[in-house]
C-alpha positions as CSV (number, residue, x, y, z in Angstrom):
1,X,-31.7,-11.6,-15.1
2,X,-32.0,-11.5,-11.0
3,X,-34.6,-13.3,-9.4
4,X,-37.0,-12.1,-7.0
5,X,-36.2,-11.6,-3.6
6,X,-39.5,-13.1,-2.8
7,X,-38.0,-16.0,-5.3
8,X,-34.9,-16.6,-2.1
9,X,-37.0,-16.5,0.8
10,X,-39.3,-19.3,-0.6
11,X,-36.1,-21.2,-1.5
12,X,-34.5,-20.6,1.5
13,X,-38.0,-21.7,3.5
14,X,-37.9,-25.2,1.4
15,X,-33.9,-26.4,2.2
16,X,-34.9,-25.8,6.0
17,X,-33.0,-28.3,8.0
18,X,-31.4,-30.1,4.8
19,X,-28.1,-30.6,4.5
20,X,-25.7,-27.8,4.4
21,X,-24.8,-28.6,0.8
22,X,-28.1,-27.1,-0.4
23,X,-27.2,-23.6,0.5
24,X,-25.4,-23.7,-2.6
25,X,-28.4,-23.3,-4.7
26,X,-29.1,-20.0,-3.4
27,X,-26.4,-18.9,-5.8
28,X,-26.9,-15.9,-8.0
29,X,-28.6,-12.4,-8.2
30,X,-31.5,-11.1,-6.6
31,X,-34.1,-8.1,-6.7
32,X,-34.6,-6.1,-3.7
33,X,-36.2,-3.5,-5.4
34,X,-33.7,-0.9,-4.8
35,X,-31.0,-2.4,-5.0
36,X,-29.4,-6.1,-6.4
37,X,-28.5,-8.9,-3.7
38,X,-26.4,-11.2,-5.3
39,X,-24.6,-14.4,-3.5
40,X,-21.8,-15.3,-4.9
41,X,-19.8,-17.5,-3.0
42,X,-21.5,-20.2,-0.8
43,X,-19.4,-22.1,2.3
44,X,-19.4,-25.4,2.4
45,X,-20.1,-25.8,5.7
46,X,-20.8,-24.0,8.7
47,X,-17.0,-23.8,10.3
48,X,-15.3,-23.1,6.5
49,X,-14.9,-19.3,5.6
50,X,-18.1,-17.2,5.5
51,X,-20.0,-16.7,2.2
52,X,-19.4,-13.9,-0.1
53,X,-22.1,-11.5,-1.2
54,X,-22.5,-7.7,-2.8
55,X,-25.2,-5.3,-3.4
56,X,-25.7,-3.6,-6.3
57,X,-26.9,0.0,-6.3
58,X,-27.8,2.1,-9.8
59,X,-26.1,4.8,-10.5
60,X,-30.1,6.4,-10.3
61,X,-30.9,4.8,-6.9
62,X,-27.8,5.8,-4.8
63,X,-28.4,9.3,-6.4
64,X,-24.7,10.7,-5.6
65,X,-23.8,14.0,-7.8
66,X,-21.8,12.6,-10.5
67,X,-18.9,15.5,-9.8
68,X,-18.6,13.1,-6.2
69,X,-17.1,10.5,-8.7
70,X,-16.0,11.3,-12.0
71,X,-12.4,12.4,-10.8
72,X,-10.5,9.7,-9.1
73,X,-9.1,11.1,-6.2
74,X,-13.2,12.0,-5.2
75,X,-14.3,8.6,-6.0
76,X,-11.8,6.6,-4.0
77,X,-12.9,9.3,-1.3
78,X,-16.6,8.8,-1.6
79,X,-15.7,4.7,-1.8
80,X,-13.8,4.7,1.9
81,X,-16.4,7.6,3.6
82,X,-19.0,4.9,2.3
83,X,-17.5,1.6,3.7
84,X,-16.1,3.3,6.6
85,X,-20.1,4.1,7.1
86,X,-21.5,0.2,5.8
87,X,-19.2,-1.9,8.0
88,X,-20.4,0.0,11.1
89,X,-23.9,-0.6,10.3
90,X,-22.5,-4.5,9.7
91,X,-20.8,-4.8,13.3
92,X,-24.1,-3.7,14.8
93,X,-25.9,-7.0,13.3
94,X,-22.9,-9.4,13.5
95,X,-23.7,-12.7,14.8
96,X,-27.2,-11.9,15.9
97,X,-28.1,-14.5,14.1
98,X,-27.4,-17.7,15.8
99,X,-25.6,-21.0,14.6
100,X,-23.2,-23.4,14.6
101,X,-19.4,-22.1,13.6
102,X,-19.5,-19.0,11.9
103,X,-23.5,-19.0,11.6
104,X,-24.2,-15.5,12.0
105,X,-21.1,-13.5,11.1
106,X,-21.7,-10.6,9.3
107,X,-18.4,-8.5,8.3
108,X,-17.0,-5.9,5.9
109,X,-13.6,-4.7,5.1
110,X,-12.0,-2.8,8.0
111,X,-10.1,0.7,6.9
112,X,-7.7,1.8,9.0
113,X,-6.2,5.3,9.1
114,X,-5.4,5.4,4.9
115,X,-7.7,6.1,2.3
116,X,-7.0,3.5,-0.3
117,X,-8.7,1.6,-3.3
118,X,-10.8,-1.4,-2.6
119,X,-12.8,-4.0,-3.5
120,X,-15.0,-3.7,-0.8
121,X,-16.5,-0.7,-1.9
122,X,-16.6,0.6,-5.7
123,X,-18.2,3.5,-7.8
124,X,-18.3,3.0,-11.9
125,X,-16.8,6.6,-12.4
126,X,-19.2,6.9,-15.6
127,X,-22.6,6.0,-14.1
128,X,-22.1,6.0,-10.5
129,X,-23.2,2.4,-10.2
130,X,-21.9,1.5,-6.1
131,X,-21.6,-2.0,-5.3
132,X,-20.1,-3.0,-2.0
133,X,-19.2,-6.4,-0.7
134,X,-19.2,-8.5,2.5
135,X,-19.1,-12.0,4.1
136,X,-21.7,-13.7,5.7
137,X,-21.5,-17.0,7.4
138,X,-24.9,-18.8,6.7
139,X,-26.1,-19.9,9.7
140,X,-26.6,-24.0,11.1
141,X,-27.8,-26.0,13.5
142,X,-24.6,-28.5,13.4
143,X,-24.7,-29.0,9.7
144,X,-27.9,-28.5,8.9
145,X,-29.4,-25.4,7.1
146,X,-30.9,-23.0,10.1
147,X,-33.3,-21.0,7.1
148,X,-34.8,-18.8,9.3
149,X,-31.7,-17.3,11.0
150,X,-30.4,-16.4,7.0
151,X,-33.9,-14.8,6.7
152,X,-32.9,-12.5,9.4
153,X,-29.9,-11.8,7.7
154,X,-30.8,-11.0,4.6
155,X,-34.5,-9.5,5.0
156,X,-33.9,-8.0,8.0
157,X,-30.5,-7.0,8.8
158,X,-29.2,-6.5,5.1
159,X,-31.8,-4.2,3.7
160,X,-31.3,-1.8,7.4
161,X,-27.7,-1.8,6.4
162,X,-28.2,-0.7,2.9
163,X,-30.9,1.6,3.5
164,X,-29.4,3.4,6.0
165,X,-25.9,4.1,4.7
166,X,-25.6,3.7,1.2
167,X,-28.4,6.4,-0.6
168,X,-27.0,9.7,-0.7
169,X,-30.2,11.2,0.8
170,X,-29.9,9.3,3.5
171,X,-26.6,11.0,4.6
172,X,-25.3,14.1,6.1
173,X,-24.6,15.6,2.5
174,X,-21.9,18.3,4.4
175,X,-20.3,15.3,6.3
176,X,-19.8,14.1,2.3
177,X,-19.3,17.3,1.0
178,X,-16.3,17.7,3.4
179,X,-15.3,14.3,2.4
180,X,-14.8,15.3,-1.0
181,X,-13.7,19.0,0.0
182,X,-10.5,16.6,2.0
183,X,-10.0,15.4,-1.4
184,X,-9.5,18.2,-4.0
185,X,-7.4,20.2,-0.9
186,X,-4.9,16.7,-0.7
187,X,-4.7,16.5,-4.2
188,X,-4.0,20.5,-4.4
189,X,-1.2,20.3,-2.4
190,X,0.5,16.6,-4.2
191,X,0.2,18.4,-7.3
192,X,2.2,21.9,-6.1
193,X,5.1,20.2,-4.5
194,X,6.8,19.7,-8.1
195,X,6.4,23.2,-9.4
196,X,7.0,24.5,-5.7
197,X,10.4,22.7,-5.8
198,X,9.4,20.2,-2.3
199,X,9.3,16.7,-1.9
200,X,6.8,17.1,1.2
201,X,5.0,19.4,3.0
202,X,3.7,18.9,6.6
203,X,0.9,21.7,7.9
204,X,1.0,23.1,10.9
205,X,-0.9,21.8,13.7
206,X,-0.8,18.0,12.3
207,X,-0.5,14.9,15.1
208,X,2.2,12.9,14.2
209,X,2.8,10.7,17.2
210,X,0.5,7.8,17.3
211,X,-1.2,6.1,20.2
212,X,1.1,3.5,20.7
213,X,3.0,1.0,18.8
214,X,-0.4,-1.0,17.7
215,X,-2.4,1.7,17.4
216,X,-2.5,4.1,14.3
217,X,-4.4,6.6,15.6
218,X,-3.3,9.8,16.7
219,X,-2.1,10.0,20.4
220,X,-3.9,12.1,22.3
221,X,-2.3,16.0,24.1
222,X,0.5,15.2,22.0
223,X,2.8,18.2,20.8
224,X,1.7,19.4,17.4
225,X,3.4,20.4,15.1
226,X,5.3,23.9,14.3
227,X,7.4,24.8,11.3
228,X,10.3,26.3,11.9
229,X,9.9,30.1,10.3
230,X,12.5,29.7,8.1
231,X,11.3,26.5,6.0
232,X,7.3,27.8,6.5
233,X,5.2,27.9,3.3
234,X,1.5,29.1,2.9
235,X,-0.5,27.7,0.4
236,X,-4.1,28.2,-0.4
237,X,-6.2,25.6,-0.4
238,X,-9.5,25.2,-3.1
239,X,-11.8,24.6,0.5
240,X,-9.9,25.0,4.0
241,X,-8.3,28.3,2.2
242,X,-4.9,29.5,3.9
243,X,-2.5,26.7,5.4
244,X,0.7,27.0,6.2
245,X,3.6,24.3,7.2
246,X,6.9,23.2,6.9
247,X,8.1,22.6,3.0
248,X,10.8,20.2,2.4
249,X,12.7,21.1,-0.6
250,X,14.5,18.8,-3.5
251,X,17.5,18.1,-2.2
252,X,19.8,16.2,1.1
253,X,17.5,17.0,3.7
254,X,19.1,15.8,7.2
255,X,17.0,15.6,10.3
256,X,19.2,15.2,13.6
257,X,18.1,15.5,17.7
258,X,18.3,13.7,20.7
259,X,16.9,10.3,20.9
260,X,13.0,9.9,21.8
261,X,12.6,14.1,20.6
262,X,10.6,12.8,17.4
263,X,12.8,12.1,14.0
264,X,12.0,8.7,13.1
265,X,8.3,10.0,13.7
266,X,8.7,12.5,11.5
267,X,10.4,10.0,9.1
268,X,7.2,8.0,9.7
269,X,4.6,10.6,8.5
270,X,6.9,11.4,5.7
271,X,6.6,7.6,4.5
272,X,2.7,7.2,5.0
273,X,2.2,10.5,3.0
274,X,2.4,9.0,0.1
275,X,-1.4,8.4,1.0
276,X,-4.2,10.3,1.8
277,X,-5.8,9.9,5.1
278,X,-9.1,10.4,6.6
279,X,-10.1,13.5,8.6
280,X,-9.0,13.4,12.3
281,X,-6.1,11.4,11.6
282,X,-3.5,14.1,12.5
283,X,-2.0,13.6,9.4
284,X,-4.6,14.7,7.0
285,X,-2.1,17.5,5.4
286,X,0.9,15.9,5.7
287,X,1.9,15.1,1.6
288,X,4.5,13.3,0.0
289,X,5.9,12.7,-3.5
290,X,3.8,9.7,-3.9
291,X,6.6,7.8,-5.3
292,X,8.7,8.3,-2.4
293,X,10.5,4.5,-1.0
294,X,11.6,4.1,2.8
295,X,15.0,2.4,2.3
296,X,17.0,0.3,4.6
297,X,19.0,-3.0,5.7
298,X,17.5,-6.1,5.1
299,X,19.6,-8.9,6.2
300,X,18.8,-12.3,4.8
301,X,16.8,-11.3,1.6
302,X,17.0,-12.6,-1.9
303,X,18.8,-10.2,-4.6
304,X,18.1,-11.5,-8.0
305,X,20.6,-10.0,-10.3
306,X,20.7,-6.4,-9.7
307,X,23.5,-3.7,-11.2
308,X,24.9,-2.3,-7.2
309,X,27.8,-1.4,-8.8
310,X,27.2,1.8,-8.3
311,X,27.7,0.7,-4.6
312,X,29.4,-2.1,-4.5
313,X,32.7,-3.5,-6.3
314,X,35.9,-5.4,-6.7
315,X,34.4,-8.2,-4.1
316,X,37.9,-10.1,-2.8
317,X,36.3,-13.5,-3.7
318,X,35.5,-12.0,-8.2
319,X,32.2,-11.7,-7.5
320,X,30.5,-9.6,-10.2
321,X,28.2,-7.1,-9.0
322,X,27.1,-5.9,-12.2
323,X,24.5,-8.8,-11.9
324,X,24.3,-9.5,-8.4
325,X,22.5,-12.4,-7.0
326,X,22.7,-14.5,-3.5
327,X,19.9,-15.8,-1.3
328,X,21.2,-14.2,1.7
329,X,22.0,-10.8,1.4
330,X,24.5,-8.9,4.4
331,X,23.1,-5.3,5.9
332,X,25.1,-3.2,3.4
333,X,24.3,-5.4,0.3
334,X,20.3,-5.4,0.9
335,X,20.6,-1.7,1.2
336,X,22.3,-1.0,-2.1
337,X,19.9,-3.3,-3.6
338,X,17.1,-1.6,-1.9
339,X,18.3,1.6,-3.2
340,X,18.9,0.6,-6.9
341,X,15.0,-0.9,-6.9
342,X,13.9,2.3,-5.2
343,X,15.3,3.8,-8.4
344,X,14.2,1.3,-11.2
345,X,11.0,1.7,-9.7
346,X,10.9,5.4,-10.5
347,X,11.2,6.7,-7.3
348,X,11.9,10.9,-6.7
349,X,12.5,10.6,-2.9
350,X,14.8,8.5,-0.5
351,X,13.8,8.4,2.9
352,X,16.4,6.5,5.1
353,X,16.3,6.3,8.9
354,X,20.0,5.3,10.4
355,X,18.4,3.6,13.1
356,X,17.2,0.6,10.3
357,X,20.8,1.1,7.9
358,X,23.5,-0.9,7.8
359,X,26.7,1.9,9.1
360,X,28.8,0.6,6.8
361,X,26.9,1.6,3.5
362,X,25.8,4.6,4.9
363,X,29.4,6.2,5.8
364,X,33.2,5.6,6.3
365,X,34.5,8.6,8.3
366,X,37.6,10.4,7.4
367,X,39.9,8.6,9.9
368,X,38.7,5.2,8.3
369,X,39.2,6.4,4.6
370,X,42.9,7.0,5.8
371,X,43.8,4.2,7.6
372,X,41.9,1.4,4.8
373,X,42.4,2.8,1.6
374,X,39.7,3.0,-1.0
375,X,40.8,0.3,-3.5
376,X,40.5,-2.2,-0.5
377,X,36.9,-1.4,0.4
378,X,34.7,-2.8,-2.2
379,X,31.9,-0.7,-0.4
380,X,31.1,3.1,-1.4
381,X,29.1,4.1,1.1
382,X,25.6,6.4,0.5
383,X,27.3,9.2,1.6
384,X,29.4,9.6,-1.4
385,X,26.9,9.2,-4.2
386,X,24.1,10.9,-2.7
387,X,24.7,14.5,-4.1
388,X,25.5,12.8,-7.6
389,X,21.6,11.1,-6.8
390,X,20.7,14.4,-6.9
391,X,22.3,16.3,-9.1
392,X,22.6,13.6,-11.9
393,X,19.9,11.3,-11.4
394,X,17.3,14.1,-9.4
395,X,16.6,11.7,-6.6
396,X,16.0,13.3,-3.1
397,X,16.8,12.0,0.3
398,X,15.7,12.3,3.9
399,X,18.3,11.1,6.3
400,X,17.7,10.7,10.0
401,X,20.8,10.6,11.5
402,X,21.7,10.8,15.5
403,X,25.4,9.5,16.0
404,X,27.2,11.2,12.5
405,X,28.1,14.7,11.7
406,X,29.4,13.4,8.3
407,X,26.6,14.1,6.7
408,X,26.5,17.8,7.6
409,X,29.0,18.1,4.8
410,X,26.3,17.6,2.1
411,X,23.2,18.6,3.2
412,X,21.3,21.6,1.7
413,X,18.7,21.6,4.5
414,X,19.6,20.6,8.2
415,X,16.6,20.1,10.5
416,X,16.9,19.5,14.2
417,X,14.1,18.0,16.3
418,X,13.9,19.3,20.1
419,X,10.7,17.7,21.7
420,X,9.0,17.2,18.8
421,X,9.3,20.6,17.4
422,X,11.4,21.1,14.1
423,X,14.1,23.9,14.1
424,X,16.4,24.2,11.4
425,X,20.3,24.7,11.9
426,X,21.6,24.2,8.8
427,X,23.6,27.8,8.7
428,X,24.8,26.7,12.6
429,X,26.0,23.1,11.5
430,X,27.6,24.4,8.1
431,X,29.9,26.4,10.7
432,X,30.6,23.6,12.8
433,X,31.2,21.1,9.8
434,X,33.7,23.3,8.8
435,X,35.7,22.7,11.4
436,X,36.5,19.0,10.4
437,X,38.0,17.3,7.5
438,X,35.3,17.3,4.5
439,X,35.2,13.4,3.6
440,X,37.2,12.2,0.5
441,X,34.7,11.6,-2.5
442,X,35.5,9.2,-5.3
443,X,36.9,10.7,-8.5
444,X,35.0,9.3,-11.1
445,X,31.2,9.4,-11.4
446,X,29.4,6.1,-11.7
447,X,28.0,4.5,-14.6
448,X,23.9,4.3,-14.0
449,X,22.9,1.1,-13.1
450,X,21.3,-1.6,-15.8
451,X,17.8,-2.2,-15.5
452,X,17.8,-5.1,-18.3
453,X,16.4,-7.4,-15.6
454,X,13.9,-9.4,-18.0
455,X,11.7,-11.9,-15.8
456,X,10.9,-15.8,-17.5
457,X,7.9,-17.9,-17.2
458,X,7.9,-19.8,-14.0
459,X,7.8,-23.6,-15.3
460,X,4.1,-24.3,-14.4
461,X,3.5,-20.6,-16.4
462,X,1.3,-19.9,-19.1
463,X,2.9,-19.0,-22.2
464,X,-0.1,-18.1,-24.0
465,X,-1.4,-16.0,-21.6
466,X,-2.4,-12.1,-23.0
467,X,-1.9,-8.8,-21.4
468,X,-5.7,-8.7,-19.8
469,X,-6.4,-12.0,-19.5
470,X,-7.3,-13.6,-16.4
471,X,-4.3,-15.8,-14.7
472,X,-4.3,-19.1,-14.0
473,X,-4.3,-20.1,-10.6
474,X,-6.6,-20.1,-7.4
475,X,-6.0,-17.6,-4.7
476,X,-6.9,-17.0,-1.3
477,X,-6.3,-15.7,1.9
478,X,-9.0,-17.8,4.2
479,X,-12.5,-17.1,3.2
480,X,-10.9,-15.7,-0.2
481,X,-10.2,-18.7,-2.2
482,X,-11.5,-18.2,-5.9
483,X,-11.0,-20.3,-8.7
484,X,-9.9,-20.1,-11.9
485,X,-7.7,-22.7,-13.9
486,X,-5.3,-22.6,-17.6
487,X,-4.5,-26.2,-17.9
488,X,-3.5,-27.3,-14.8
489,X,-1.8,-24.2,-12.8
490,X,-3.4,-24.3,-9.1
491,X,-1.5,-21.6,-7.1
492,X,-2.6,-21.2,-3.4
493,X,-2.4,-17.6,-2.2
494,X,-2.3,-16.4,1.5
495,X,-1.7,-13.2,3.4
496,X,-0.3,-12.8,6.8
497,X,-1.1,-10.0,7.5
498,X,1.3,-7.0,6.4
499,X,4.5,-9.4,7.3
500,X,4.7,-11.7,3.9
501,X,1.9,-13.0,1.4
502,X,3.0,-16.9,0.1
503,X,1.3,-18.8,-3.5
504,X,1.4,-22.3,-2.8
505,X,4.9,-22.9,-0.9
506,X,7.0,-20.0,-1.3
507,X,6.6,-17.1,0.8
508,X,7.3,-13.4,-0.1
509,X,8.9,-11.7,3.1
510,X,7.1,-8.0,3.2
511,X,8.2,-7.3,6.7
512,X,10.7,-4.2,5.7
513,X,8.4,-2.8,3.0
514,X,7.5,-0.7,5.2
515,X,4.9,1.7,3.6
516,X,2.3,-1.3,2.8
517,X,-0.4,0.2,4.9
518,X,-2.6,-2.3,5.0
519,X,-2.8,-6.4,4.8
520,X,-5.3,-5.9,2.2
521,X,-2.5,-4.8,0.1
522,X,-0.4,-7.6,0.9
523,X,-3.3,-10.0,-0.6
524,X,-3.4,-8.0,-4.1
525,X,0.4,-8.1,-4.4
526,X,-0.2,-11.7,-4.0
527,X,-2.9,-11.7,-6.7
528,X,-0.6,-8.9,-8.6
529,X,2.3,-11.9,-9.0
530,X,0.5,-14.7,-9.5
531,X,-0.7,-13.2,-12.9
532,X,2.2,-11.8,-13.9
533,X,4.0,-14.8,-13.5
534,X,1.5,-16.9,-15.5
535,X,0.8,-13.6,-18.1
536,X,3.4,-11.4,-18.1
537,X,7.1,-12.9,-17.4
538,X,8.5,-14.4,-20.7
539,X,12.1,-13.7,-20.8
540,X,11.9,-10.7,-23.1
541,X,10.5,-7.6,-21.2
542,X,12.2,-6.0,-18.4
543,X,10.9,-6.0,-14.9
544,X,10.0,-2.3,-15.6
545,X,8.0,-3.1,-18.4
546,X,5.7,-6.2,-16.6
547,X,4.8,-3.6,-13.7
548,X,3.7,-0.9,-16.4
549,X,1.8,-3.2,-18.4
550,X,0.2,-4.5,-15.2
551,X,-0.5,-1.3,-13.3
552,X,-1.9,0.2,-16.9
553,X,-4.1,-3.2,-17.1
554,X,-5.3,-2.2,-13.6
555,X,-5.8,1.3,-14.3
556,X,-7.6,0.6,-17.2
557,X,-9.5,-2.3,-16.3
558,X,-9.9,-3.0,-12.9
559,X,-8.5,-5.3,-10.9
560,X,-11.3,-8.0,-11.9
561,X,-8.8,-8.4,-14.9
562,X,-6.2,-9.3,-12.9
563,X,-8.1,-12.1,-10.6
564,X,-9.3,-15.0,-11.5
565,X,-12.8,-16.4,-10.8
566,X,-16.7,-15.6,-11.1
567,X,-16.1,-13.2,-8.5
568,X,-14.3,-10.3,-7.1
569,X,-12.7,-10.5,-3.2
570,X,-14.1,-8.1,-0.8
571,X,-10.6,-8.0,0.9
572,X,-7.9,-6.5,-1.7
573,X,-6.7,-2.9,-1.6
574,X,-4.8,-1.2,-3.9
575,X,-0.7,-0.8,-3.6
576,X,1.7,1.3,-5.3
577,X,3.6,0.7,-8.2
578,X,6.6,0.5,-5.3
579,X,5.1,-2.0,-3.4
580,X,4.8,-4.2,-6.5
581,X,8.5,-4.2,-7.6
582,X,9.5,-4.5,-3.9
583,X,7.4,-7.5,-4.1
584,X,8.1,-8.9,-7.3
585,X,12.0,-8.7,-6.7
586,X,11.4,-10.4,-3.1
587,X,10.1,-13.4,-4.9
588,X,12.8,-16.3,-4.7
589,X,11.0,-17.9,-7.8
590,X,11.6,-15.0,-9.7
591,X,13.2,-16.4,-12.8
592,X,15.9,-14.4,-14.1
């Protein structure tokens, strides 16, 4: 049962200028008549990372129609448009409170341009119960409690917050009816690419360039874009009605131009639409197979144990490649392994850039096939097995390519890019391709690759831990630290950023997965392999398997059943299925 709010407010009032230590009784759940306060996390002193509180709204009291978030797609919608809202409320109170070290600090989860799951905002999709969480550094004179400043904070600042941004009749209900409207029309189009025979559509009129190389946000007078006429779909939308863009069939699509004229931007949309994102993005209606995988080079990473046979073979020193494992991948061996995830993953779509590939896996022109024969080059480069991706395997690419006409040999679609304006050529660079020697293509068909990878127990593991059962370790990235033991594992977790996420020692190098969107995600991967080592690795079940039983623990339950602890982090968004494998098989611990 929550205690009074008039229950804190004497509390705090009597631990006035005690020791810090005694903010920890203010611990626990309390009544602010609308809505639920509850503190649960306190610092231990001013300078260590803030405290961790939520507010708890009935499904009643925040009044939102329950058709904003029964379906999913609507409720994560409603979830960002709401925490977008809270933390600008929050930034106008932070650190008007005054104190020592972080005394004062008052901060929410910051979205950028994706709309993505997230702690620090959730709707139960039965009831429509909204809680939201934040830090809060309680403030301090030196290390003494400063009462009255937390009063502020939470009877003052808190409740304005709340009041003002998180009742549905306190908002502009067409700024949330257009939220939601966004919604259904994204999800519209996602679902028509299969049955329309795409892998991506991008509308007419979109803003792809963004503002610079540290900003996501659109760039401003920059040249929208135009389908060409030939490749232009219309579709018709639930809400915005009739929009029309460029449809990029199933397929070898190959997009070629000048340098700086806007192909690896277009490569870059094409990657982030595997999310939705918010309205005045540019890239609102710009939609991807959401299992789509950027692939490329990776010198230096760890391959443990995959089948790139299908790419690589008869290695002059024996080594099998059935099984292929080394610390220290080259260009070309990263990129097959990258590729043989992509597809163990599940992944419908390859989009590979030739600016970020290794040459040598992606093609050996005709002269080179002549001059080094075939059975003295253990690699066989993309070029030759990407129609058999398609036509056996139904996995399509999109290759941005500047310096080699190979691949005009085997592409259905050809787009050209001339100032940031699409044009397709594909009938003019058939003609031209057909002046040079087609490329020799092996004779035999591979074998498909063996995904019998089955993950052990890391030796500090807990064997008897249960599908749904919370792990055993401790994780935490700054003012995230939770606890939550099984004997004696204690794993430290920390993100840096979207560049690599380490549990205690060993760090996970993320910097080439490129579509993680957003740090957040980089913590929950963290979270995401901690339990799996200590739950779901035992030797037995293929990699495949662990990430399906996780992601359907997730979807079912949440990911409170993946963290350990009394409480939830406000800072963990949720990543794709392909994020997890690329992180999992980035894990040099991975036993295997």
């Amino acid at each position: 049962m929550a205690k009074t709010a008039t229950e804190l407010q004497t509390l705090l009032r009597n631990i006035d200028h005690r020791g810090y230590p005694a903010y920890k009784d203010t611990k626990g759940a309390y009544s602010f008549g609308r809505y639920v306060l509850s503190i649960d996390h306190v610092q231990g002193d001013p300078f260590a990372s803030p405290s961790k509180l939520s507010i708890h709204i009935a499904g009643k009291e925040a009044g939102f129609p329950a058709e904003y978030y029964g379906k999913k797609e609507r409720r994560i919608a409603l979830q960002d448009y709401l925490l977008r809202l809270f933390r600008r409320e929050v930034d106008k109170y932070n650190f008007k409170a005054k104190g020592s070290g972080k005394s004062g600090l008052m901060s929410a989860s910051r979205p950028g341009q994706e709309v993505l799951e997230r702690t620090a905002c959730e709707i139960d999709a039965a009831a429509g119960d909204l809680t939201v969480r934040l830090e809060v550094g309680f403030p301090a004179n030196g290390r003494t409690i400063c009462s009255s400043e937390l009063i502020k904070i939470l009877f003052d600042f808190l409740p304005k917050c709340v009041q003002d941004v998180l009742y549905y009749k306190r908002l502009n209900s067409r700024d949330v009816e257009e939220t939601m409207f966004l919604a259904d029309d994204r999800k519209y189009i996602r679902d028509a690419l299969d049955g329309l025979g795409l892998v991506a559509f991008v509308a007419n009129g979109s803003v792809l360039p963004r503002e610079s190389g540290v900003s996501d946000k659109p760039m401003k007078d920059s040249v929208t874009f135009t389908s060409p006429k030939s490749m232009e779909i219309e579709l018709q939308l639930p809400h915005k009605g009739a929009v029309k863009g460029m449809g990029i069939r199933k397929g070898i699509t190959l997009v070629v131009g000048g340098g700086y004229h806007g192909k690896s931007t277009l490569l870059k949309a094409l990657e982030l639409g595997v999310y939705d994102h918010i309205a005045g993005d540019g890239r609102e209606y710009v939609i991807t197979v959401p299992d789509a995988v950027k692939i490329r080079a990776e010198d230096g990473r760890c391959v443990k144990k995959d089948d790139i046979s299908m790419f690589v073979n008869n290695l002059p020193n024996g080594k099998q490649t059935g099984s292929f494992y080394t610390e220290d991948a080259s260009g070309s061996t990263s990129q097959a392994a990258n590729v043989i995830e992509a597809m163990e993953s599940g992944s419908s779509l390859l989009l590979i850039d030739e600016d970020t590939c290794a040459t040598n896996f992606m093609v050996r022109d005709e002269l080179m096939q002549r001059v080094v024969h075939r059975d003295k080059e253990p690699i066989t480069p993309f070029i030759e097995r990407a129609r058999y991706l398609y036509e056996k395997r139904g996995i399509s690419c999109v290759i941005v390519a500047g310096s080699s006409g190979a691949y005009f040999h085997i592409a259905d679609q050809i787009v050209q890019m001339d100032n940031y304006v699409p044009q397709e050529i594909t009938a003019l660079a058939k003609e031209e391709a057909a002046k040079y020697p087609v490329l020799l293509l092996p004779d035999q068909e591979p074998e498909g690759p063996d995904y019998r990878r089955a993950p052990g127990m890391s030796s500090g593991g807990n064997r008897n831990g249960a599908a749904g059962q919370r792990g055993g370790y401790r994780g935490g990235r700054g003012g995230n630290d939770r606890g939550g033991d099984h004997g004696s594992d204690r794993v430290k977790i920390k993100g840096m950023g979207k560049e690599a996420v380490s549990l205690n020692k060993e760090t996970v190098d993320l910097r080439y997965v490129e579509q993680i969107a957003d740090s957040e995600q980089v913590m929950t991967l963290g979270y995401l392999l901690a339990y799996a080592e200590n739950n779901l690795f035992n030797g037995r079940d293929t990699l495949q398997k662990v990430v399906n039983n996780l992601t359907d623990i997730i979807e079912k339950k949440g990911l409170a059943s993946v963290v350990p602890g009394s409480y939830l982090p406000s800072g963990l968004a949720l990543p794709r299925r392909q994020e997890i494998f690329a992180c999992f098989n980035r894990y040099r611990n991975l036993k295997l």
